[in-house]
Backbone bond lengths (Angstrom), bond angles and torsions (degrees), N, CA, C in turn:
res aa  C-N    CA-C-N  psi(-1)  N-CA   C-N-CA  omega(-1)  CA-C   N-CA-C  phi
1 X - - - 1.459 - - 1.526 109.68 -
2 X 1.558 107.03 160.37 1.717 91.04 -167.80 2.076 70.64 -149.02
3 X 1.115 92.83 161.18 1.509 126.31 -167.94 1.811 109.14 -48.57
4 X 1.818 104.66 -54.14 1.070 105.06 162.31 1.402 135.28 -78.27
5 X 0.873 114.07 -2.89 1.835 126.00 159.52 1.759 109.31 -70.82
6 X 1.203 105.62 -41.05 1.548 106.04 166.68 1.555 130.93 -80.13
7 X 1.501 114.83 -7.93 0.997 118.69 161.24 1.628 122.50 -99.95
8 X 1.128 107.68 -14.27 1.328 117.91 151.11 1.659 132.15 -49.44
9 X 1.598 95.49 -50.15 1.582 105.82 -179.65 1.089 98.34 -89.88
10 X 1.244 145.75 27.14 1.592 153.44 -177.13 1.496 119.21 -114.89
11 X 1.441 105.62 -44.13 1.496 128.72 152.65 1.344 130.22 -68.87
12 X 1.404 115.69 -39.72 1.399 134.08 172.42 1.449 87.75 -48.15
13 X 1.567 123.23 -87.96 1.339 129.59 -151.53 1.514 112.17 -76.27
14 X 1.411 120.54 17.05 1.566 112.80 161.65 1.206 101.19 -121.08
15 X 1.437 141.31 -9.51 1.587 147.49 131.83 1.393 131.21 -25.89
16 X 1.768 97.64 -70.82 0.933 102.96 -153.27 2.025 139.97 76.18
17 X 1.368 102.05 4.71 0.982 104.77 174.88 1.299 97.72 -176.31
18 X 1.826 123.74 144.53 1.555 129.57 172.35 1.355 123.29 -51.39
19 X 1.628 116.65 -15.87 1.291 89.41 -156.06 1.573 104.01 -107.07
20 X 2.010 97.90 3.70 1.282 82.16 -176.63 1.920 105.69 -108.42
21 X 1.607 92.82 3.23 1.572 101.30 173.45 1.478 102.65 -68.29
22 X 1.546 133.93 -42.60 1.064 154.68 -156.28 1.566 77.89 -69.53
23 X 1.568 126.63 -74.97 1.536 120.73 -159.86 1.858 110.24 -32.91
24 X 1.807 99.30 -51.66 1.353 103.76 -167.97 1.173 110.24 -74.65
25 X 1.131 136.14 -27.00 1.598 139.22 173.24 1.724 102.44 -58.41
26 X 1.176 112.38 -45.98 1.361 100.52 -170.21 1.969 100.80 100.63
27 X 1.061 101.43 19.19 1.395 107.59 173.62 1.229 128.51 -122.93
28 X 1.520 118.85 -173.40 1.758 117.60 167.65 1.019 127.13 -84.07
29 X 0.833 149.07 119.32 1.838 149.41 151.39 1.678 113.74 16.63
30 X 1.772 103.44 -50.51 1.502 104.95 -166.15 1.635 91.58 -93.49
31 X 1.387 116.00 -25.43 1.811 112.89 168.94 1.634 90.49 -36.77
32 X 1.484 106.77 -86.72 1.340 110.99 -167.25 1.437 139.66 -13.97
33 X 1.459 97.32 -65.95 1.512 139.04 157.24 1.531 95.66 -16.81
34 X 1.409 105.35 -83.66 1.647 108.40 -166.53 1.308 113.23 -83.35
35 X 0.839 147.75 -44.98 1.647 142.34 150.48 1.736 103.32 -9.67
36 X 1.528 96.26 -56.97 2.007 92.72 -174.52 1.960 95.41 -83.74
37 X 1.165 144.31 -53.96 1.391 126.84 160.78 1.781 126.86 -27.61
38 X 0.918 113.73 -39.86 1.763 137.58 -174.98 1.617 98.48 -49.44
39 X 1.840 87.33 -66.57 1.888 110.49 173.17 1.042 108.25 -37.37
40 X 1.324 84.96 -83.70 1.931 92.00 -164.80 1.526 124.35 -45.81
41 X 1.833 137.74 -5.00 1.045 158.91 -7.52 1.231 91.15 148.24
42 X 2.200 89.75 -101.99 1.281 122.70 146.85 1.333 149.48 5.34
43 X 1.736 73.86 -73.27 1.875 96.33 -158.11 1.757 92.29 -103.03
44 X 1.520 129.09 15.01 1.232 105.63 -152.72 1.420 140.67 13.55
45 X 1.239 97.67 60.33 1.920 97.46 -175.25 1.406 92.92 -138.18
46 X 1.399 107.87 148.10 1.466 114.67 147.86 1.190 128.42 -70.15
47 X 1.604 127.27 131.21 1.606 132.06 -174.70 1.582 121.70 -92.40
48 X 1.292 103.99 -26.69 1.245 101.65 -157.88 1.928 104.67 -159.00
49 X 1.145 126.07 137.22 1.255 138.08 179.80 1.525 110.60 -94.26
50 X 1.280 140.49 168.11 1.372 137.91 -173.06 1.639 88.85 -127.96
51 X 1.336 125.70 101.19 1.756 113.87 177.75 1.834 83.83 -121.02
52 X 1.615 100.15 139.41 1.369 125.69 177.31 1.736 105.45 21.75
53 X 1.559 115.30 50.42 1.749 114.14 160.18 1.427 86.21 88.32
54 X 1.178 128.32 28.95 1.924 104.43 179.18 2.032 78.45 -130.12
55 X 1.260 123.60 169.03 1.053 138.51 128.12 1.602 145.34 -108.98
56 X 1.843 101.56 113.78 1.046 116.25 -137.17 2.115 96.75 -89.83
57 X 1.041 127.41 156.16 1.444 126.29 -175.14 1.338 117.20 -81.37
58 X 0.844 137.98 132.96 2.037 135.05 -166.96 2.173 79.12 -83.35
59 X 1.181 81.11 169.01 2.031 103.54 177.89 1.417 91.11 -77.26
60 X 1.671 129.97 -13.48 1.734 111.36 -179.16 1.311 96.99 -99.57
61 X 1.061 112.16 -34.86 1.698 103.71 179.24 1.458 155.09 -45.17
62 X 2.479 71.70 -40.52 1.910 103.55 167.52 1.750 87.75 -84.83
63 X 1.032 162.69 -58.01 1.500 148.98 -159.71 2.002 108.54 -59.49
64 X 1.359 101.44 -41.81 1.825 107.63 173.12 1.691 95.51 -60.75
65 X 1.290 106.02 -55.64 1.325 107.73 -168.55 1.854 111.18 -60.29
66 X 1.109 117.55 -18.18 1.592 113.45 174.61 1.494 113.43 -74.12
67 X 1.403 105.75 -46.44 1.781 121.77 173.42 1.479 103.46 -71.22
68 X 1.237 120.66 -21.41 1.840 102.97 -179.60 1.531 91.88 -73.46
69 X 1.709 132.12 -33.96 1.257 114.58 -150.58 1.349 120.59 -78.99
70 X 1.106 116.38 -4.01 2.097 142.79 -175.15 1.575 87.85 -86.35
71 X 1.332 115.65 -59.60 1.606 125.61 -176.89 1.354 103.85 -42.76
72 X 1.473 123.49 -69.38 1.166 117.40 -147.43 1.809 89.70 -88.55
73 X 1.120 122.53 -44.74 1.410 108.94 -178.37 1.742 117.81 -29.49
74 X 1.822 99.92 -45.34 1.552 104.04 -170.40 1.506 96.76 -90.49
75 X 1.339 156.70 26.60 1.341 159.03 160.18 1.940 93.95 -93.95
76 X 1.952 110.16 -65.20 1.434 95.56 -178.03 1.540 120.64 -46.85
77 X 1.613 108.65 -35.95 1.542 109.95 -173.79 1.332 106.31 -57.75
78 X 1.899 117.86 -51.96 1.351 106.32 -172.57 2.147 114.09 -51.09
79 X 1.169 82.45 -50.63 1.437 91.06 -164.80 1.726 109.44 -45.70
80 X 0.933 104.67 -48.71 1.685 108.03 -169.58 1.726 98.61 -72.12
81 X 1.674 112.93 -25.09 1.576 85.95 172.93 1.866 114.24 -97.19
82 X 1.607 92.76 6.99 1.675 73.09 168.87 1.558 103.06 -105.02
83 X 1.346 141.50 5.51 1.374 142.12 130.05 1.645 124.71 -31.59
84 X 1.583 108.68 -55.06 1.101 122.54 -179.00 1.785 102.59 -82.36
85 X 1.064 119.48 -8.08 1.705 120.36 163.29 1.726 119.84 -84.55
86 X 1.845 99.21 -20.58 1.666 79.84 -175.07 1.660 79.39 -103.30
87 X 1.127 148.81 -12.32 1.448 129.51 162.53 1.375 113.16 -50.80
88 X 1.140 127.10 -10.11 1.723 139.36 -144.51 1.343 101.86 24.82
89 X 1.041 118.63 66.27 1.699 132.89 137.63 1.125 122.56 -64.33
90 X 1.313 126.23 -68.02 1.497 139.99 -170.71 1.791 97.10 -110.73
91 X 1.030 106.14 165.58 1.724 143.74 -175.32 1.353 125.55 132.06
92 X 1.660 106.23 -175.37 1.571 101.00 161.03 1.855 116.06 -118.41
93 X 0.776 115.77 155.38 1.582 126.58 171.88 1.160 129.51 -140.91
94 X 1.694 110.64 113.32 1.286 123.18 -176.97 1.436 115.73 -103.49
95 X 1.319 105.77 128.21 1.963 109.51 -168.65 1.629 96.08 -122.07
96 X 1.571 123.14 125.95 1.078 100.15 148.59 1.552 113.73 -133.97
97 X 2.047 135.66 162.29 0.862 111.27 -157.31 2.253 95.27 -157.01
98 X 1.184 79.99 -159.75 1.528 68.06 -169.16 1.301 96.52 -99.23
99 X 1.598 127.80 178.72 1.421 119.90 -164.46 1.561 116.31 -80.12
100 X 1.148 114.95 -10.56 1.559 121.69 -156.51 1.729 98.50 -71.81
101 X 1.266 116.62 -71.95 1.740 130.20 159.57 0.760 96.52 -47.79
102 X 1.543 159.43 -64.07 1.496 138.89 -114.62 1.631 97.82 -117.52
103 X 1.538 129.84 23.22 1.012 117.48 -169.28 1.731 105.15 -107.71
104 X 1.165 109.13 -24.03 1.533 135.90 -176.79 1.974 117.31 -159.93
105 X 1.285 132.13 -11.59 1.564 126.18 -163.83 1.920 78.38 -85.35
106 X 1.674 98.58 -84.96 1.252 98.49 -178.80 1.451 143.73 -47.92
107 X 1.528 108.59 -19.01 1.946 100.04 171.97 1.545 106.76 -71.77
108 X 1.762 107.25 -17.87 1.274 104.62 -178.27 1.686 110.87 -86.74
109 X 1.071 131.93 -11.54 1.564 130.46 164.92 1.586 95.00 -82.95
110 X 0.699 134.43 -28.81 2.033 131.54 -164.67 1.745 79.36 -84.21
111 X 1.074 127.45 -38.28 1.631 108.04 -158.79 1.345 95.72 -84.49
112 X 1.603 129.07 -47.82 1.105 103.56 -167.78 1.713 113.22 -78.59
113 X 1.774 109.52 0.13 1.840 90.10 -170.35 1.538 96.90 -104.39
114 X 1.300 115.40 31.99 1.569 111.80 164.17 2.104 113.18 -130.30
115 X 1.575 91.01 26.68 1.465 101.92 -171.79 1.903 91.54 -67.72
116 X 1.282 113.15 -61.99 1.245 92.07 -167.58 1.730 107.77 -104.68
117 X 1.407 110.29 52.67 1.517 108.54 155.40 1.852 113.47 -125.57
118 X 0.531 132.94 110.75 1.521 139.91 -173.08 1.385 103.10 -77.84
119 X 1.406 113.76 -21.76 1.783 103.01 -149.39 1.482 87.88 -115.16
120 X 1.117 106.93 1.08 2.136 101.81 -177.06 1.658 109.31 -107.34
121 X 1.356 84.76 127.55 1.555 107.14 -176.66 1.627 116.09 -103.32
122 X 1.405 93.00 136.21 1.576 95.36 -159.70 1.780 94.32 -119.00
123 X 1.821 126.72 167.52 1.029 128.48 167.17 1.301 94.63 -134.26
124 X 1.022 144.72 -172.45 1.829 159.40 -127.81 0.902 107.62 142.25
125 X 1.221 124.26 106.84 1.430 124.61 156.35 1.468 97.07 -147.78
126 X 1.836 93.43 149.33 1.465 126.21 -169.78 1.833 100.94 -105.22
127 X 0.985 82.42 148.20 1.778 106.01 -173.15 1.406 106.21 -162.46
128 X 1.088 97.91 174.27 1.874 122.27 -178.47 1.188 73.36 -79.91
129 X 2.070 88.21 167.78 1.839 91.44 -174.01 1.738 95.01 -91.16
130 X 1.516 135.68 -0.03 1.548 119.18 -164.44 1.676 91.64 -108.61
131 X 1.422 135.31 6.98 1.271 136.90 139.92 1.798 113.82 -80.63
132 X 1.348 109.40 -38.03 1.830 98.24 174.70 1.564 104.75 -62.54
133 X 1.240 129.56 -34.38 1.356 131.25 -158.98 1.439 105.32 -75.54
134 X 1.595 111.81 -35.03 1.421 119.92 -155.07 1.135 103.55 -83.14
135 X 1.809 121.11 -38.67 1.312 133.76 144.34 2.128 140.58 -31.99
136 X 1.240 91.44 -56.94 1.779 105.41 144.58 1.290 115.95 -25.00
137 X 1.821 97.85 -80.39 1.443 102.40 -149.35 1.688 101.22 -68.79
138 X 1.511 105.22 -14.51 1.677 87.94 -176.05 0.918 105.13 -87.05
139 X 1.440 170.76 -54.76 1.600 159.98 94.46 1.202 105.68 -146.18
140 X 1.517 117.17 35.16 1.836 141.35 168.70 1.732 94.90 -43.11
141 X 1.647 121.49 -69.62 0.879 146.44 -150.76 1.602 108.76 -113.12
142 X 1.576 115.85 143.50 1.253 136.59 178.11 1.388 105.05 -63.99
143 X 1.131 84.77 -77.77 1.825 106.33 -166.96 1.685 121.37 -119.20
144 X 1.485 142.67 135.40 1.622 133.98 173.99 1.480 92.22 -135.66
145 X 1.263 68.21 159.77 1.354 96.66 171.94 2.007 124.10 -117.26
146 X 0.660 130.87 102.22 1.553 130.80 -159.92 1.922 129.03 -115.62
147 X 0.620 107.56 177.13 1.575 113.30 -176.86 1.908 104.51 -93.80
148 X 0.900 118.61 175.65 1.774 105.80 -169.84 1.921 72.68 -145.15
149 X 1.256 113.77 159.99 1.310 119.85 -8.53 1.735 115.01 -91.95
150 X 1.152 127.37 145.01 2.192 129.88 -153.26 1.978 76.24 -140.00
151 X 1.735 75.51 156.68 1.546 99.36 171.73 1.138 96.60 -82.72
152 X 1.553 110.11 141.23 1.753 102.62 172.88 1.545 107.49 -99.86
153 X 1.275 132.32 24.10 1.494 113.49 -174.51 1.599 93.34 -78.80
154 X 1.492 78.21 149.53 1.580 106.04 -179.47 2.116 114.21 66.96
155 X 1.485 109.35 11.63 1.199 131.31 165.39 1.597 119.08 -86.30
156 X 1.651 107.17 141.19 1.194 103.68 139.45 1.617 128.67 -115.99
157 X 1.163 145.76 -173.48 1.510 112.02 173.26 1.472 110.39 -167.66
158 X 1.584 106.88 164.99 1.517 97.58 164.41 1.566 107.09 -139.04
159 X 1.401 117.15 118.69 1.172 115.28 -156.96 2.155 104.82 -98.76
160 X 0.997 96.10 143.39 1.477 121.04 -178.23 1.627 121.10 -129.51
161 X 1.418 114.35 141.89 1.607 126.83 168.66 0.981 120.52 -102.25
162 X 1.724 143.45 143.15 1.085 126.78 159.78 1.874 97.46 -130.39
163 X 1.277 96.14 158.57 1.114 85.80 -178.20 1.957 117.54 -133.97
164 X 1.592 96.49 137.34 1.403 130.96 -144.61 2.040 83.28 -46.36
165 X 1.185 94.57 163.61 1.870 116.65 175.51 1.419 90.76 -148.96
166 X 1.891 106.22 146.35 1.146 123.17 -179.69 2.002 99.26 -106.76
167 X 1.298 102.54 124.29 1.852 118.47 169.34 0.934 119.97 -104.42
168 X 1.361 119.93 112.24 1.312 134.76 143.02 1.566 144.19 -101.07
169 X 1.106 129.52 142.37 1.544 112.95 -161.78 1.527 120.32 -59.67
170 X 1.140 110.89 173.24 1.679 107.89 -150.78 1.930 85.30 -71.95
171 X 1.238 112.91 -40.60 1.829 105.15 -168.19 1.435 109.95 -86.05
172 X 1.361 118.01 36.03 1.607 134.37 158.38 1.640 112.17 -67.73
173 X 1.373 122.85 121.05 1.402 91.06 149.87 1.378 156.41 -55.98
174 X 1.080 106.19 -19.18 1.275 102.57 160.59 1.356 137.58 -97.82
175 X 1.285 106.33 14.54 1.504 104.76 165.29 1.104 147.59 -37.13
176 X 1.275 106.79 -27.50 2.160 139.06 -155.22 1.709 87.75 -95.70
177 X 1.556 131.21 3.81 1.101 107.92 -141.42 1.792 86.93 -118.98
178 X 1.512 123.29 132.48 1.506 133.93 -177.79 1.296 100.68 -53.18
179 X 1.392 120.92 -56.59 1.542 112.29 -171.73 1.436 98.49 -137.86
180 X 1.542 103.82 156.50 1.615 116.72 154.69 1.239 131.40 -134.49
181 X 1.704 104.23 168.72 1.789 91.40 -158.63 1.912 92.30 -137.06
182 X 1.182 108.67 -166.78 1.319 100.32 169.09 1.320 127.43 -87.96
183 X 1.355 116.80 -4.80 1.543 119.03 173.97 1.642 103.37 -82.30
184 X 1.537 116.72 -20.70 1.561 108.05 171.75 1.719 111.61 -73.04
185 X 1.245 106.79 -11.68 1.476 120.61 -158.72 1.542 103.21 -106.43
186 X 1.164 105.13 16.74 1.499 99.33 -173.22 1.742 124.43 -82.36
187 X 1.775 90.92 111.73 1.843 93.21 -172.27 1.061 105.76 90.24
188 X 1.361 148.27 -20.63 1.556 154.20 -172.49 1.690 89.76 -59.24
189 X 1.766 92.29 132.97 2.033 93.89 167.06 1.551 112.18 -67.07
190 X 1.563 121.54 132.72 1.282 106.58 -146.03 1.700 82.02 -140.94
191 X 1.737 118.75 135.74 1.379 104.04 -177.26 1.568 91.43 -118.47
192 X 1.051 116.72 135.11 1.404 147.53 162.89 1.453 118.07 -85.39
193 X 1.238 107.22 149.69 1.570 125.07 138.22 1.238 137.11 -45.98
194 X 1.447 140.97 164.63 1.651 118.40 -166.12 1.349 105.52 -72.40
195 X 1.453 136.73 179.98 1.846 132.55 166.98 1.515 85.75 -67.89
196 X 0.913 136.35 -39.46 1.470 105.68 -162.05 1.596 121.98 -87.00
197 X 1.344 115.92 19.35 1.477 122.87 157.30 0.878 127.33 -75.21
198 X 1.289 136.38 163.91 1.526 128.15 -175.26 1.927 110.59 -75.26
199 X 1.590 87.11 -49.14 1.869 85.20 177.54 1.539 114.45 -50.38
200 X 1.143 108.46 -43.17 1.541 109.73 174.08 1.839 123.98 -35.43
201 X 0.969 97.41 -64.03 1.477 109.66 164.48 1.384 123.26 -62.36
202 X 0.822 108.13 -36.25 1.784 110.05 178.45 1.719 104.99 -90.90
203 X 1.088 117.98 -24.90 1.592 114.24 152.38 1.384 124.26 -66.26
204 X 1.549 114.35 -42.96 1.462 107.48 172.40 1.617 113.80 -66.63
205 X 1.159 108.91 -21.09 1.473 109.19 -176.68 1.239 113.44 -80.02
206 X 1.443 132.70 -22.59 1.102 128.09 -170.04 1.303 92.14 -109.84
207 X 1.578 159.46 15.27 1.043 163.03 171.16 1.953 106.70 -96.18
208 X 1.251 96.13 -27.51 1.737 121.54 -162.70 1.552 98.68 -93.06
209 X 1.490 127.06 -33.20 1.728 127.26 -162.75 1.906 84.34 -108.18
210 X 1.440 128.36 -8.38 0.994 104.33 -173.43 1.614 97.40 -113.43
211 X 1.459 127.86 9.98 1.806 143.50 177.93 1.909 99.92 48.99
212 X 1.543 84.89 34.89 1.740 85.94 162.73 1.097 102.71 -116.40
213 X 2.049 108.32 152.70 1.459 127.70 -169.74 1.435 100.14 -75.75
214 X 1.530 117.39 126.28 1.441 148.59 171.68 1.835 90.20 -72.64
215 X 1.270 123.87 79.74 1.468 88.00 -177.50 1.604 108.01 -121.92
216 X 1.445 108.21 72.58 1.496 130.65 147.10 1.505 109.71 -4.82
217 X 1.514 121.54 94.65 1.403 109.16 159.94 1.286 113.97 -108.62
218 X 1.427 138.68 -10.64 1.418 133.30 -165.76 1.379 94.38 -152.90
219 X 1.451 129.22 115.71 1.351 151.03 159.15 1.895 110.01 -73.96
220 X 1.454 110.30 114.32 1.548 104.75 -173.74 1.739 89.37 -122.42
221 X 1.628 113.50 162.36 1.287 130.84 179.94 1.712 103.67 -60.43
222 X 1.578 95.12 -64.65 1.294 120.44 -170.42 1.858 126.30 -120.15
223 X 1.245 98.03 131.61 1.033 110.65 -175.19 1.913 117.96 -35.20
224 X 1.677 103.31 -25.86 1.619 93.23 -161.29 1.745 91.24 -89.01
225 X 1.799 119.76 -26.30 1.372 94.44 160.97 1.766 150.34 -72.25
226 X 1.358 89.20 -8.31 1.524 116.65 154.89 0.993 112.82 -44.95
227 X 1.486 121.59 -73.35 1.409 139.96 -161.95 1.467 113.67 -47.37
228 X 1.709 102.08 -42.63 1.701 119.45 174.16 1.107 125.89 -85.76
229 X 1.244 120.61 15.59 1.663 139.41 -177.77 1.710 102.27 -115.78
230 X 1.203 108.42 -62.58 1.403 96.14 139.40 1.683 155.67 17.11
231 X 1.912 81.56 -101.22 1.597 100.73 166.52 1.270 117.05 -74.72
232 X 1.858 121.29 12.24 1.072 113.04 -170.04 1.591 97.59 -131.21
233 X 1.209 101.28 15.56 1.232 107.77 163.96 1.440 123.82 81.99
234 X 1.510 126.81 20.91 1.242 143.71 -133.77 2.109 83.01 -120.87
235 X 1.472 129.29 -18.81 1.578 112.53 -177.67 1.984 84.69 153.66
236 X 1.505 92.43 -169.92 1.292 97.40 174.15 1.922 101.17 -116.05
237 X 1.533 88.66 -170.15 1.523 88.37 -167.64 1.564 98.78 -135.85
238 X 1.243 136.17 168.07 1.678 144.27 132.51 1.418 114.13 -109.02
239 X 1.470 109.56 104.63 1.576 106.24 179.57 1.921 95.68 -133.54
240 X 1.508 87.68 -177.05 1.627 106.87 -159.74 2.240 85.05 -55.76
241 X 1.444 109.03 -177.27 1.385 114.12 178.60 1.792 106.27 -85.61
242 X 1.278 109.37 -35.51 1.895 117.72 -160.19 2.182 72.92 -85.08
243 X 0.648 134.73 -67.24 2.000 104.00 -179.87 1.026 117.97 -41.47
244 X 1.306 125.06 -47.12 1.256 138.31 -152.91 1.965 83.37 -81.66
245 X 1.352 137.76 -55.33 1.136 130.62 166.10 1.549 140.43 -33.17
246 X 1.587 99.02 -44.48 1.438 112.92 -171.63 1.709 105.37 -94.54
247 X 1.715 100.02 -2.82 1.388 81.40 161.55 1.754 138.42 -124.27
248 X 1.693 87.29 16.50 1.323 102.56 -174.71 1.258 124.50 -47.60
249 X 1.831 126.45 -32.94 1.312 129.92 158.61 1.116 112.06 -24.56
250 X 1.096 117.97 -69.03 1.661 117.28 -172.15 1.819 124.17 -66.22
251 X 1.156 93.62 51.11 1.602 102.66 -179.30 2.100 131.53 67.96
252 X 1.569 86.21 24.52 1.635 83.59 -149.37 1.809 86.04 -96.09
253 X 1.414 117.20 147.93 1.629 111.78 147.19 1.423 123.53 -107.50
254 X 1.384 112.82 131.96 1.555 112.80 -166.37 1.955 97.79 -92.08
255 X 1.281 103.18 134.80 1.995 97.19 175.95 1.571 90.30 -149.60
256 X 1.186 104.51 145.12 1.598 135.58 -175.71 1.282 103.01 -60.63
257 X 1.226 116.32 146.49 1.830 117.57 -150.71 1.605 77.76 -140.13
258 X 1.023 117.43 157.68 1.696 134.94 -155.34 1.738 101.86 -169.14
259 X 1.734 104.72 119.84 0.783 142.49 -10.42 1.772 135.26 -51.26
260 X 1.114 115.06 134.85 1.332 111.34 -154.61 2.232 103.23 -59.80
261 X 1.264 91.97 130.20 1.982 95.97 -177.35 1.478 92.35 -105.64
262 X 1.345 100.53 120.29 1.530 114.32 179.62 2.095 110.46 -87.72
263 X 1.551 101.84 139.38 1.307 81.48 -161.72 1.996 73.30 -145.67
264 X 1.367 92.30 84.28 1.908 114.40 139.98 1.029 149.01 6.21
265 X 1.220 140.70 89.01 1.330 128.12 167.04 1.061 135.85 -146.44
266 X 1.385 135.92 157.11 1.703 144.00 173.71 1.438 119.92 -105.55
267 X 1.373 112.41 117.11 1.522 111.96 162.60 1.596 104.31 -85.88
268 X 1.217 111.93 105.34 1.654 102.69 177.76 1.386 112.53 -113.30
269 X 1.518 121.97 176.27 1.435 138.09 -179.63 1.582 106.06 -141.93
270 X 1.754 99.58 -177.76 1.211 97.37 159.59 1.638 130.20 -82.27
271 X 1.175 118.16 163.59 1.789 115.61 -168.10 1.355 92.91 -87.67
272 X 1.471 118.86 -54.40 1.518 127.10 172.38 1.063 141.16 -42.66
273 X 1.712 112.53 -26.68 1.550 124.03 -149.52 1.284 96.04 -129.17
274 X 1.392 125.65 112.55 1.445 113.90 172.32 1.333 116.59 -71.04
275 X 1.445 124.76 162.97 1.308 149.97 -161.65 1.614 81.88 -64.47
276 X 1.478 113.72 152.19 1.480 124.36 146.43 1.531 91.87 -79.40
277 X 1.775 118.78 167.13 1.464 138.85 158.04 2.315 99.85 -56.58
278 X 0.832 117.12 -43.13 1.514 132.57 -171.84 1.705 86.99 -68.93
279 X 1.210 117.74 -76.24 1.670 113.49 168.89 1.573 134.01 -11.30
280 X 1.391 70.34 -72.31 1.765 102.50 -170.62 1.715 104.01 -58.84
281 X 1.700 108.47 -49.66 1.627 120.86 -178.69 1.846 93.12 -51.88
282 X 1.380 119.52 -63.45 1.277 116.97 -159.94 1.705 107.28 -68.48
283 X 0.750 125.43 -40.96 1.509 112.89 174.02 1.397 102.96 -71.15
284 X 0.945 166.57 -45.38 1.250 151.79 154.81 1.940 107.14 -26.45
285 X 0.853 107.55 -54.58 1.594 106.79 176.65 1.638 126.25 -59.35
286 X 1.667 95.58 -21.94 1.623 120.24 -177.09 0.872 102.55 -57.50
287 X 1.741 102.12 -60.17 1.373 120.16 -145.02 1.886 109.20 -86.14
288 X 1.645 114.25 -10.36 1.047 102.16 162.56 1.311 125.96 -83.91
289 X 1.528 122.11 -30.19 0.993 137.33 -152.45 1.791 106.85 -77.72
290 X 1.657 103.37 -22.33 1.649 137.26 172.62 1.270 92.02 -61.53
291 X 1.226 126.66 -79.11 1.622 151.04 -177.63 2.048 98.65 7.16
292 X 1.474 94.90 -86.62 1.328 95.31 -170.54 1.610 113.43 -55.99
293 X 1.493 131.22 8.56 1.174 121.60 -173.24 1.772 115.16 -118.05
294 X 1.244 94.91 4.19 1.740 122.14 -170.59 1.238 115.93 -119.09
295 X 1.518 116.78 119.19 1.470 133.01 175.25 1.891 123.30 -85.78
């Protein structure tokens, strides 16, 4: 039996006749015709009787016909939700990323690219970026977001720069100031990232070619607790721009720090697993929404 043979004998018996099952099908008369011959075929059974020009339903036909109606009910359900999948209405989407974005940039792209889907379900979760990666490559996860530079085996990717800004609170002197460098920074209590980050090093280095004091007083994991050490008056900072963004409320001014500190990244997937359409739509939205924060 095949799907349209059951919607055939479905029409037949609320008809009563082919040609007007044929109307509602959206078909021909002799479509009809054999679609209900095919059945009966099949199933060796008779479906239907011919009394005075009507065709009347055999007692197996109305019992097939009770079990086609569970059938076809769960065929319309599929169909309309894989309709509502290439609209990207419905699916699922799993993002995971490192904490810096994923603490506030990204729930705020996930909120607005599920404004008009109700039926799509999303997960988020934050990780180090060599657990998002490890996640990727096994096809745990849709989409990450990561720190560069990552092994890409078993990656696919799209790689992006942004580049680092130094914050200080708005009643800093130097706030008013277009750019800063490390000779403005000289001796200032200054909170960093651990030595073993990349900015770390490339700050001491550019603190070292310019014979200004690197003078490191507070080592933080992450850039967004930086940011609040900061606004709390604890030194200044150089962190990525989207920290330096999400925390400007709190009194901070972000200004372009020179020599320029490059600060990395990968939107990756799996290499194996093609994109869902729901996927594919949301990284496209990532990756604009990245846009203004990447040099």
């Amino acid at each position: 039996m095949n799907i349209r043979q059951l919607q055939a004998l479905k029409a037949v018996i609320e008809t009563h006749t082919t040609t007007r099952a044929a109307e509602k099908m959206g078909l021909t008369q002799p479509a009809v015709s054999g679609l209900i011959s095919s059945l009966e075929k099949t199933l060796n059974l008779r479906l239907f009787s011919r009394v005075k020009g009507r065709l009347l339903p055999t007692p197996e036909a109305l019992r097939l016909a009770d079990e086609a109606n569970s059938v076809l009910s769960g065929f319309s359900r599929m169909e309309a939700r894989a309709k509502r999948m290439g609209e990207l209405k419905a699916g699922e989407l799993k993002i995971a990323t490192l904490p810096g974005p994923g603490l506030a940039f990204i729930p705020q792209v996930i909120a607005k690219f599920v404004e008009d889907k109700p039926e799509v379900k999303v997960h988020l979760h934050i990780r180090p970026s060599v657990e998002v990666r490890e996640w990727i490559a096994s096809g745990y996860m849709d989409l990450g977001l990561v720190e560069q530079p990552f092994d890409t085996q078993g990656l696919d990717y799209d790689l992006m720069t942004m580049r680092c800004v130094c914050v200080v609170p708005e009643s800093h002197p130097l706030a008013d100031r277009s750019v800063l460098t490390p000779a403005d920074l000289d001796g200032e209590p200054f909170i960093a990232l651990d030595a073993s980050h990349m900015t770390y090093s490339l700050l001491a280095a550019a603190f070292q070619r310019a014979r200004a004091h690197f003078n490191v007083r507070i080592h933080a994991q992450l850039f967004s607790p930086a940011c609040v050490l900061v606004a709390s008056g604890a030194g200044v900072a150089v962190v990525d721009p989207i920290s330096a963004q999400a925390h400007s409320k709190n009194g901070l001014v972000a200004i372009p720090f020179e020599p320029v500190i490059p600060f990395p990244l990968g939107l990756v997937r799996p290499m194996d697993k093609p994109l869902s359409l729901l996927s594919t739509e949301f990284r496209a939205c990532l990756m604009e929404a990245l846009q203004p924060y990447t040099c």
